[in-house]
N, CA, C and O atoms as CSV, one atom per row, in Angstrom:
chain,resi,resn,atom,element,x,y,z
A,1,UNK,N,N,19.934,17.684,-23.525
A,1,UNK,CA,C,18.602,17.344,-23.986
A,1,UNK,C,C,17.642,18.446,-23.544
A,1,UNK,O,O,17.476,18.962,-22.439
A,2,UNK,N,N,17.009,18.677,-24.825
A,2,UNK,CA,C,15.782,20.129,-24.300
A,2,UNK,C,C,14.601,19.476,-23.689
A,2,UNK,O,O,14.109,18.365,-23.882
A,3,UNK,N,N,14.247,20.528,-22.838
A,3,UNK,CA,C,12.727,19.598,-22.441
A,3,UNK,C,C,11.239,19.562,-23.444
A,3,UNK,O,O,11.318,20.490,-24.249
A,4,UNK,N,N,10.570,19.159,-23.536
A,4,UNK,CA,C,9.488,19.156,-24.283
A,4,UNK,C,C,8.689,20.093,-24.020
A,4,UNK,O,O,8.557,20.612,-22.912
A,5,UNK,N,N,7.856,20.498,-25.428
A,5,UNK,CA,C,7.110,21.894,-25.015
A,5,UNK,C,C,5.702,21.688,-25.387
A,5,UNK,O,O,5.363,20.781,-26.147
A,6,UNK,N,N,4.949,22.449,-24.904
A,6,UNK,CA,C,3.255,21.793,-24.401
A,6,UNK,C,C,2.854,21.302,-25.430
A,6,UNK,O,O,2.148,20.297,-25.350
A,7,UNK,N,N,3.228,21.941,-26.893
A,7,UNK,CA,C,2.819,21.466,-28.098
A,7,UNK,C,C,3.124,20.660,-28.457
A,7,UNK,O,O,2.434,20.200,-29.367
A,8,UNK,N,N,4.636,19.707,-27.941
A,8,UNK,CA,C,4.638,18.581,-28.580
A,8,UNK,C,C,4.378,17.238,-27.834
A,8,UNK,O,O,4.210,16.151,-28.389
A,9,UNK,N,N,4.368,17.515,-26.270
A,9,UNK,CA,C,3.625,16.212,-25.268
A,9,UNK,C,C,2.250,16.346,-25.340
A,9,UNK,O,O,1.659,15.529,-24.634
A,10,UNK,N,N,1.419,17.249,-26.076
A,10,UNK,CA,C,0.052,17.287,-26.394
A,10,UNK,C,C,-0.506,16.992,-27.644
A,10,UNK,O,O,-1.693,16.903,-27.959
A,11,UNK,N,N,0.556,16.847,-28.345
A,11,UNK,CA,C,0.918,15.618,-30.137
A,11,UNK,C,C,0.988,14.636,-29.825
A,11,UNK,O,O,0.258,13.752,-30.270
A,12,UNK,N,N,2.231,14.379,-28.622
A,12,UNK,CA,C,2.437,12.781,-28.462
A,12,UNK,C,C,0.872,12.474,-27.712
A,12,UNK,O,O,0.044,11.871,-28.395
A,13,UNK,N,N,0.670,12.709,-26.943
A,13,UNK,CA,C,-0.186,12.107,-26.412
A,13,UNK,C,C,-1.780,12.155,-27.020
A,13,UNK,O,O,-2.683,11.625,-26.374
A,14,UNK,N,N,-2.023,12.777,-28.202
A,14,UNK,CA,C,-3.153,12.905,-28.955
A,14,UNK,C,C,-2.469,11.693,-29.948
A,14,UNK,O,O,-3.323,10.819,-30.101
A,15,UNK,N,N,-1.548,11.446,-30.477
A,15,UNK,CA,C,-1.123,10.259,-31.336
A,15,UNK,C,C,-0.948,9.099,-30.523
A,15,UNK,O,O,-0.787,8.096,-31.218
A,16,UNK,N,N,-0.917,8.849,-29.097
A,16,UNK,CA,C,-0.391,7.337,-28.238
A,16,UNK,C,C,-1.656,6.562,-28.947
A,16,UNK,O,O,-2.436,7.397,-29.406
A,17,UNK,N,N,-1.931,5.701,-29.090
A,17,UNK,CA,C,-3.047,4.527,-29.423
A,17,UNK,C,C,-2.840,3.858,-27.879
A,17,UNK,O,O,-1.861,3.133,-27.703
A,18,UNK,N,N,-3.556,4.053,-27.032
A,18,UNK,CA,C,-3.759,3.484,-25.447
A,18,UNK,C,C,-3.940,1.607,-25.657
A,18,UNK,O,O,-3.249,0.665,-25.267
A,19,UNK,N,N,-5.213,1.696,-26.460
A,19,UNK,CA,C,-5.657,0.532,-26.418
A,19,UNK,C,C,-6.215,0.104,-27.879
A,19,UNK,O,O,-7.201,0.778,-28.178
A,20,UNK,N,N,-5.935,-0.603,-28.618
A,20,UNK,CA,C,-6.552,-0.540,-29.866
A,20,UNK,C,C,-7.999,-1.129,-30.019
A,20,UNK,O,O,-8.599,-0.192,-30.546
A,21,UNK,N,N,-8.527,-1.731,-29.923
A,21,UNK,CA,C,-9.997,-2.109,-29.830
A,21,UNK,C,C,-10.420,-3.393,-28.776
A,21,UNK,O,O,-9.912,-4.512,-28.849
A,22,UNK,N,N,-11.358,-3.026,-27.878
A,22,UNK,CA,C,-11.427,-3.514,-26.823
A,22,UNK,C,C,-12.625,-5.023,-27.468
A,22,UNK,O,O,-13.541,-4.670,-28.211
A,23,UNK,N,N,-12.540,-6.151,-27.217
A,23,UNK,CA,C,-13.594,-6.604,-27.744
A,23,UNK,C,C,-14.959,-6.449,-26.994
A,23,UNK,O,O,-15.089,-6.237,-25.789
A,24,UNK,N,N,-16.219,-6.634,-28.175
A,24,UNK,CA,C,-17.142,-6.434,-27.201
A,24,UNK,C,C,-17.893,-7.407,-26.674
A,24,UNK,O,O,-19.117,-7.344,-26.797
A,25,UNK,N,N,-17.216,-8.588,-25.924
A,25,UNK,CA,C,-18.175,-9.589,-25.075
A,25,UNK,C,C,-16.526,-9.127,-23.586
A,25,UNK,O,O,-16.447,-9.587,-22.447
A,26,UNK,N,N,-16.006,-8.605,-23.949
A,26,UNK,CA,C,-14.969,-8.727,-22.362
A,26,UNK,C,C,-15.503,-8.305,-21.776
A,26,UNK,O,O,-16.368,-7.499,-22.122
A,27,UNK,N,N,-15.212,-8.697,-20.362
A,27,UNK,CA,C,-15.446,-8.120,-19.145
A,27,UNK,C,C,-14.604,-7.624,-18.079
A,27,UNK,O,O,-13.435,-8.011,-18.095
A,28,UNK,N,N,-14.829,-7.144,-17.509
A,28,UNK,CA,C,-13.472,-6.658,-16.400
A,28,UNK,C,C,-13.162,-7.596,-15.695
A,28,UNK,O,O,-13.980,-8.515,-15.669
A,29,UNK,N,N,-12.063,-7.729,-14.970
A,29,UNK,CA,C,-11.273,-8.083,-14.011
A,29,UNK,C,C,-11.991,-8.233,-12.579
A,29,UNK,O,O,-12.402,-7.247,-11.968
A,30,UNK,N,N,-12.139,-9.871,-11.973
A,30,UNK,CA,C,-12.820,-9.194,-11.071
A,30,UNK,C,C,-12.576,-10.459,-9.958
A,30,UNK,O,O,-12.847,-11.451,-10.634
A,31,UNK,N,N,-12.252,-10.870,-8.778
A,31,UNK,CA,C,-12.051,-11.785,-8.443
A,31,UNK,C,C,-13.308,-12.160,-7.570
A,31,UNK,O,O,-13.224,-13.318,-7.161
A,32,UNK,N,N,-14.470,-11.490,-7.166
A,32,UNK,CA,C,-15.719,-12.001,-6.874
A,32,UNK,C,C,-16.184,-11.567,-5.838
A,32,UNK,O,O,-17.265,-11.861,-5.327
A,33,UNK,N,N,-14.768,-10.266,-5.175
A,33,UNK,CA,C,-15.212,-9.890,-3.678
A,33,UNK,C,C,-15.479,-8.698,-3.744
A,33,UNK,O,O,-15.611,-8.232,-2.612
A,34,UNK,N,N,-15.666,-7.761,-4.761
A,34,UNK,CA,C,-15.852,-6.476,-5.101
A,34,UNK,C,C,-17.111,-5.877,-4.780
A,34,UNK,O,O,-17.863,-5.788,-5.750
A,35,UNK,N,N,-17.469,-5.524,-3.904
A,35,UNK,CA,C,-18.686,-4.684,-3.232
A,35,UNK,C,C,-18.651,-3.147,-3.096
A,35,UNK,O,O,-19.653,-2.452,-3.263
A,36,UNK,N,N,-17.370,-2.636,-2.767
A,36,UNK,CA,C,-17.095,-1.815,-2.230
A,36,UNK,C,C,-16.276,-1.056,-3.050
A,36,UNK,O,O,-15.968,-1.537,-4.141
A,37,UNK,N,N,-15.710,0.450,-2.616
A,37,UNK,CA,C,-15.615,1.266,-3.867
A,37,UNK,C,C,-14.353,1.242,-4.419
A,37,UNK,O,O,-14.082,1.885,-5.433
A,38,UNK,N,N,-13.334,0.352,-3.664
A,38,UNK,CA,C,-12.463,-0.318,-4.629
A,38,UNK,C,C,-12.508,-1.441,-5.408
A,38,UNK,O,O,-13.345,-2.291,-5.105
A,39,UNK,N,N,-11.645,-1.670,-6.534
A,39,UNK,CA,C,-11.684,-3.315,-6.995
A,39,UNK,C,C,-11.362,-4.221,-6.141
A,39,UNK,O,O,-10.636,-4.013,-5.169
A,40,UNK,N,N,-12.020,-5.602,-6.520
A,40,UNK,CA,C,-11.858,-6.555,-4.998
A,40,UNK,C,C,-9.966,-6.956,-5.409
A,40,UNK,O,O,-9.383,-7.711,-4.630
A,41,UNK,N,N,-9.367,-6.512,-6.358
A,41,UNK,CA,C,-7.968,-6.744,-6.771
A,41,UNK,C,C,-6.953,-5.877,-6.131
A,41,UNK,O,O,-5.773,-6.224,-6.078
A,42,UNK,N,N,-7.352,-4.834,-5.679
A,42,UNK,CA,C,-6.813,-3.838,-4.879
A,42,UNK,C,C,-6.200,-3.940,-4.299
A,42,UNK,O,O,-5.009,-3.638,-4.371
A,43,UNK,N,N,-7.068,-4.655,-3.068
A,43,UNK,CA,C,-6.105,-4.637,-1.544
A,43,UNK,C,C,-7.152,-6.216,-1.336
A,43,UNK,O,O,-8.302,-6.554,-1.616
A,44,UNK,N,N,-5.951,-6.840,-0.689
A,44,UNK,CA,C,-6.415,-7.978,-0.089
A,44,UNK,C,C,-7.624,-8.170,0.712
A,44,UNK,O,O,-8.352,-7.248,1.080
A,45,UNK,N,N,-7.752,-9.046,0.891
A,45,UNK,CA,C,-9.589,-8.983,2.365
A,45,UNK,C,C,-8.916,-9.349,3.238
A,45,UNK,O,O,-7.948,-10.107,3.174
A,46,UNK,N,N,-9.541,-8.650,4.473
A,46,UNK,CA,C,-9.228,-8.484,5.871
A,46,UNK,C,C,-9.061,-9.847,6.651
A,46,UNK,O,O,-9.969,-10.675,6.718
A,47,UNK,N,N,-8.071,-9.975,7.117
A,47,UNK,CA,C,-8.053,-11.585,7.763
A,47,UNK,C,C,-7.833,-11.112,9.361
A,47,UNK,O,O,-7.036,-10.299,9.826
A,48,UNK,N,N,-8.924,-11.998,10.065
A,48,UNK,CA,C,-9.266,-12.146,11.715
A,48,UNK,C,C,-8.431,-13.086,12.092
A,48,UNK,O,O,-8.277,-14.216,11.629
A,49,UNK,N,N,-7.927,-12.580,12.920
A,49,UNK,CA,C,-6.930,-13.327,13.998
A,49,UNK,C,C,-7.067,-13.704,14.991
A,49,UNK,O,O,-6.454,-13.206,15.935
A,50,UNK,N,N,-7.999,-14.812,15.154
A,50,UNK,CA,C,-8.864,-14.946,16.226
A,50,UNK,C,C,-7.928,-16.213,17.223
A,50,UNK,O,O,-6.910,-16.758,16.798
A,51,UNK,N,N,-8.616,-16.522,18.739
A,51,UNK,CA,C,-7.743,-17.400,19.367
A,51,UNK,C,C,-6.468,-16.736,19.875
A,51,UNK,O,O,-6.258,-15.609,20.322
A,52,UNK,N,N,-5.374,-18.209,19.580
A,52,UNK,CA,C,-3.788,-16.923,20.208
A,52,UNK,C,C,-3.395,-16.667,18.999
A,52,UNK,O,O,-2.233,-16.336,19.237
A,53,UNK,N,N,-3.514,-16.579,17.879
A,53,UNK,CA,C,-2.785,-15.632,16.973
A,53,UNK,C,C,-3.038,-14.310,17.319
A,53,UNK,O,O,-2.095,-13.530,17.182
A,54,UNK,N,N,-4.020,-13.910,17.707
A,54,UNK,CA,C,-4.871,-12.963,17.997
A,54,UNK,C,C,-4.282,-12.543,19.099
A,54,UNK,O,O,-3.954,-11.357,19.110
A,55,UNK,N,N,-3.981,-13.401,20.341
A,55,UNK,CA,C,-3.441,-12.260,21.534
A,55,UNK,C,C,-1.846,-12.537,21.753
A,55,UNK,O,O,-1.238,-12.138,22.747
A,56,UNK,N,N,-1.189,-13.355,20.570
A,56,UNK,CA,C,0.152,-12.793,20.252
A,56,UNK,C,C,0.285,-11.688,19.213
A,56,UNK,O,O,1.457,-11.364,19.405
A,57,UNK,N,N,-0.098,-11.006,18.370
A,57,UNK,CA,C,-0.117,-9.662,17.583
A,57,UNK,C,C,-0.564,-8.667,18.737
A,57,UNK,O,O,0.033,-7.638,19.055
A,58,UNK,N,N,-1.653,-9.134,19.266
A,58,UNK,CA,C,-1.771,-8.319,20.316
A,58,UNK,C,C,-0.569,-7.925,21.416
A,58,UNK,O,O,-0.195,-6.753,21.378
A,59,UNK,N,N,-0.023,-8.691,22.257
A,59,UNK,CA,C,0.671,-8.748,22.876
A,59,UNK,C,C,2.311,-7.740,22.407
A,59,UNK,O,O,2.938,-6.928,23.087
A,60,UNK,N,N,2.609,-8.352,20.717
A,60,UNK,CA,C,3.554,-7.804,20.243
A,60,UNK,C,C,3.576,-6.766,19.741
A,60,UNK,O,O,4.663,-6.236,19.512
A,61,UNK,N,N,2.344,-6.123,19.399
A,61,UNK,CA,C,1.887,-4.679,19.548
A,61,UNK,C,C,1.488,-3.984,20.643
A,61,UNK,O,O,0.823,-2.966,20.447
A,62,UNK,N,N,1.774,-4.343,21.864
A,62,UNK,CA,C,1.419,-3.824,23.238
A,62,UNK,C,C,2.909,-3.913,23.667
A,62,UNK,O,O,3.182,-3.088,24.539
A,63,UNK,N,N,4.377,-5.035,23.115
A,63,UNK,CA,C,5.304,-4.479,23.606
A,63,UNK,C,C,6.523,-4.012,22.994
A,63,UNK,O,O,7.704,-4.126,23.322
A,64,UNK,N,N,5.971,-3.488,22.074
A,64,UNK,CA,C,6.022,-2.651,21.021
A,64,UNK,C,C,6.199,-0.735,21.185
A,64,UNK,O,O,7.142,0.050,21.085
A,65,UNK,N,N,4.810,-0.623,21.464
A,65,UNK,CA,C,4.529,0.672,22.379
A,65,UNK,C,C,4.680,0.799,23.699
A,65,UNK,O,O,4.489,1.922,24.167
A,66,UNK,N,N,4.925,0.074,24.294
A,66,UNK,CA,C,5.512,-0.149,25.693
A,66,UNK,C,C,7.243,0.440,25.705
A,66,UNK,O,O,7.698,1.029,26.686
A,67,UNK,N,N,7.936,0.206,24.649
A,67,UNK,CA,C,9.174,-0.069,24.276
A,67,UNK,C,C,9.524,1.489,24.075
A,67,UNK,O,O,10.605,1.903,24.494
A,68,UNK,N,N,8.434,2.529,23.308
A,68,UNK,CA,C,8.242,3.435,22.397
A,68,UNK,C,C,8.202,4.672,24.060
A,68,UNK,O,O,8.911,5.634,24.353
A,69,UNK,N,N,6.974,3.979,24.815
A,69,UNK,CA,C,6.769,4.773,25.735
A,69,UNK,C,C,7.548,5.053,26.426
A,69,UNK,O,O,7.431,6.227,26.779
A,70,UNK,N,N,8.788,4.286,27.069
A,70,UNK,CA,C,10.295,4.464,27.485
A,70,UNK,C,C,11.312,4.847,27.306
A,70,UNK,O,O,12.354,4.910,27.958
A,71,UNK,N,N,10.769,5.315,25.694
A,71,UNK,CA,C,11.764,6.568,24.982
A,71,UNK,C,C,12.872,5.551,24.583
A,71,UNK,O,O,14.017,5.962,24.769
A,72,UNK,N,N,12.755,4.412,24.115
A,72,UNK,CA,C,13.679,3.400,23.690
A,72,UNK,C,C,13.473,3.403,22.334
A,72,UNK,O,O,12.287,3.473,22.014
A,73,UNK,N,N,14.488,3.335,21.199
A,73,UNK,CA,C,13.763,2.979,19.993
A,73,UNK,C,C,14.037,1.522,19.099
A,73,UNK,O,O,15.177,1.097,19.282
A,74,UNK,N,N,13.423,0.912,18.419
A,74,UNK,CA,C,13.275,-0.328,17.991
A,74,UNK,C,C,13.304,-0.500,16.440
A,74,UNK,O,O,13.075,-1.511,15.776
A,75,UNK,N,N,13.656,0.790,16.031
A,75,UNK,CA,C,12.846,0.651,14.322
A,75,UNK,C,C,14.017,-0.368,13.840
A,75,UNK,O,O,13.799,-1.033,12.827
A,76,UNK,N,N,15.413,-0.536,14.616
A,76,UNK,CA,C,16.232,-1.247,13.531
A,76,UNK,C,C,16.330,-2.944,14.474
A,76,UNK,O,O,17.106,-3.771,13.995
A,77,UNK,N,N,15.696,-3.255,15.486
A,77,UNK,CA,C,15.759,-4.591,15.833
A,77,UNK,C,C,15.726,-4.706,17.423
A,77,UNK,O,O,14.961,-5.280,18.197
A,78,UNK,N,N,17.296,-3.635,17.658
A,78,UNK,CA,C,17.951,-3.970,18.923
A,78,UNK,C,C,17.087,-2.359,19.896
A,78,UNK,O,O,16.787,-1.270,19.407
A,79,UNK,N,N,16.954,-2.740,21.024
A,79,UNK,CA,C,16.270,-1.412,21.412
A,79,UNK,C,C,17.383,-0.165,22.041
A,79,UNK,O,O,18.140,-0.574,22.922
A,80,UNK,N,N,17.476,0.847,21.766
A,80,UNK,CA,C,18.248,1.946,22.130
A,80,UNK,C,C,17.692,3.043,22.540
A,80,UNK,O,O,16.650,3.338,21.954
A,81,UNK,N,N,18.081,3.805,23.428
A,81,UNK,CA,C,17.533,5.091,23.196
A,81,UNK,C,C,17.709,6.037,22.164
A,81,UNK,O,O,18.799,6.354,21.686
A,82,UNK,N,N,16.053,6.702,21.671
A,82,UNK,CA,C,16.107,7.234,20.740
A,82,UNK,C,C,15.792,8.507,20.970
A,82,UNK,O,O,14.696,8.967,20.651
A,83,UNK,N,N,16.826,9.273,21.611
A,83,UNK,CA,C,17.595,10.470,21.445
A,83,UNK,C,C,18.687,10.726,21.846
A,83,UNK,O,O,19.553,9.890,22.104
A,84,UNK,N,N,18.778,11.817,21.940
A,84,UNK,CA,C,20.735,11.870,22.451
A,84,UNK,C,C,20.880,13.144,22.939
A,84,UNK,O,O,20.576,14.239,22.465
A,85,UNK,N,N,21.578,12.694,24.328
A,85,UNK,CA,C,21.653,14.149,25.062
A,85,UNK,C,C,22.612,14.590,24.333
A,85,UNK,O,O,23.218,13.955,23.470
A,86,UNK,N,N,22.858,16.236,24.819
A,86,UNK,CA,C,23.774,17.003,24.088
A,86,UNK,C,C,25.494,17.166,25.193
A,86,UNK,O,O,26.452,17.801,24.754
């Protein structure tokens, strides 16, 4: 298979029909939290973890890097050292 040459992915894409006619009372997409310079559809809203949810994430991200700082590694569950003498 040959690859395509500028003249003809610049045909196809002058012939694609993207969208055929948008009506004109639509409106965008919008779930009501959109302030900011993404869509509020984007990325989820920030949830506080307040109380002990809050100082167990904490905690499990403190022994976490604790784990890291000992030169142990964790990425697959069990902790090992993550290097290897020669």
């Amino acid at each position: 298979m040959t690859p395509f040459t500028e003249e003809e992915l610049t045909e196809l894409a002058l012939g694609a029909d993207p969208d055929p006619e948008i009506p004109t009372g639509a409106v965008p997409f919008d779930l009501g939290r959109g302030d900011g310079l993404l869509p509020s559809w984007y990325m989820p809203a920030p949830v506080r973890a307040d109380g002990w949810r809050g100082r167990v994430i904490g905690i499990v991200i403190l022994l976490v890097l604790g784990i890291n700082v000992l030169g142990l590694c964790v990425t697959y569950g069990f902790p090992e050292i993550g290097f290897h003498l020669p």
